[in-house]
C-alpha positions as a LaTeX table, in Angstrom:
\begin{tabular}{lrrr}
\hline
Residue & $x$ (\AA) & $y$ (\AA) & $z$ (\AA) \\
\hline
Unk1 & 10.02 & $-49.62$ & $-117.56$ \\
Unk2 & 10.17 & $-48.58$ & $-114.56$ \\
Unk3 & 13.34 & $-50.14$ & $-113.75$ \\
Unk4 & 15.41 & $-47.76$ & $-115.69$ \\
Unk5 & 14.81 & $-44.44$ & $-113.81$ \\
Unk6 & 15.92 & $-46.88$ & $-110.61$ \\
Unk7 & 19.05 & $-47.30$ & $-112.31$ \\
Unk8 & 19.84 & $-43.57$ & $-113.32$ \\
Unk9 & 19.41 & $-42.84$ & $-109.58$ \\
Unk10 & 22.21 & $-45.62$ & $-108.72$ \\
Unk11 & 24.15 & $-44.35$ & $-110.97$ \\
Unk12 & 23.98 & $-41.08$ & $-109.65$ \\
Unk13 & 24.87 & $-41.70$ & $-105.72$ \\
Unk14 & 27.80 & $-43.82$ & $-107.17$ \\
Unk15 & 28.98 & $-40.89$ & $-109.25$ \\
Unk16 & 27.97 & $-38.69$ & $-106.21$ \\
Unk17 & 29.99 & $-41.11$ & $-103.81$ \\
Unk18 & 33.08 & $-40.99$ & $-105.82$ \\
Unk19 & 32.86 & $-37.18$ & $-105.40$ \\
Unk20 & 32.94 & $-37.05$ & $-101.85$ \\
Unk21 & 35.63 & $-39.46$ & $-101.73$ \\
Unk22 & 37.72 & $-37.64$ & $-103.72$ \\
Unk23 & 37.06 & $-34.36$ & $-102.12$ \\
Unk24 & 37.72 & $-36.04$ & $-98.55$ \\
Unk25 & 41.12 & $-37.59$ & $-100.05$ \\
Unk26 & 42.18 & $-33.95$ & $-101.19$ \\
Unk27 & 41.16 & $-32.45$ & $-97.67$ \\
Unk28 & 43.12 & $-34.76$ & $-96.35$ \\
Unk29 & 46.13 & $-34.29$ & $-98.52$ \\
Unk30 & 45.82 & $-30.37$ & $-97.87$ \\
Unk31 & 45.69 & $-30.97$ & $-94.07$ \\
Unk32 & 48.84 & $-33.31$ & $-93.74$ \\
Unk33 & 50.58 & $-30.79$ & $-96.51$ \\
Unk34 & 49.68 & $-28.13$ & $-93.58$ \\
Unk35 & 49.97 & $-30.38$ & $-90.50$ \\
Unk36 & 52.43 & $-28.64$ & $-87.68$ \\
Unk37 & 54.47 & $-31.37$ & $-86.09$ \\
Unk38 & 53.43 & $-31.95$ & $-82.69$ \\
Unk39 & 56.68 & $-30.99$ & $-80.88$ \\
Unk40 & 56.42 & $-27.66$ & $-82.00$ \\
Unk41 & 52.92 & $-26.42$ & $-80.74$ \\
Unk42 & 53.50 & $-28.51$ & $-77.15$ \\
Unk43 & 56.50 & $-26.30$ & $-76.63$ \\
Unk44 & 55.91 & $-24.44$ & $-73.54$ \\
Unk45 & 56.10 & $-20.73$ & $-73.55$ \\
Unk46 & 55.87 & $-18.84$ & $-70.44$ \\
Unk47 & 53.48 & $-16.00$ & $-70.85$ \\
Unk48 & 54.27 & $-13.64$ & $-67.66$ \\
Unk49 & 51.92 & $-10.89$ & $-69.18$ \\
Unk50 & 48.62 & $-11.44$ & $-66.46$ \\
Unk51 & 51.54 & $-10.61$ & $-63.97$ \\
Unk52 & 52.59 & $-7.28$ & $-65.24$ \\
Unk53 & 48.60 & $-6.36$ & $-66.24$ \\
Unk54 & 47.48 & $-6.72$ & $-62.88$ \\
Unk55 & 46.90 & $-4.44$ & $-60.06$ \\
Unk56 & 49.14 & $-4.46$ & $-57.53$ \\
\hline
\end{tabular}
């Protein structure tokens, strides 16, 4: 019966499938839940401080 150990193994990447699937769906969930909306990290900031640091 060879067959049946076949089967097990099936049965095993499906259950093994459905786990990544659900783990992807959650990492996505957490990443929108922690998404930053775009406008506020392409506001531009001037940064003046390589001015002041260098040698003059």
């Amino acid at each position: 019966m060879p067959g049946q150990g076949d089967e097990s193994v099936s049965r095993g990447e499906q259950i093994q499938a459905a786990e990544r699937e659900a783990a992807k769906r959650r990492l996505l969930e957490q990443a929108e839940a922690e998404r930053v909306p775009m406008e506020e990290t392409t506001r531009a900031v001037p940064d003046r401080r390589w001015r002041r640091d260098r040698p003059q």
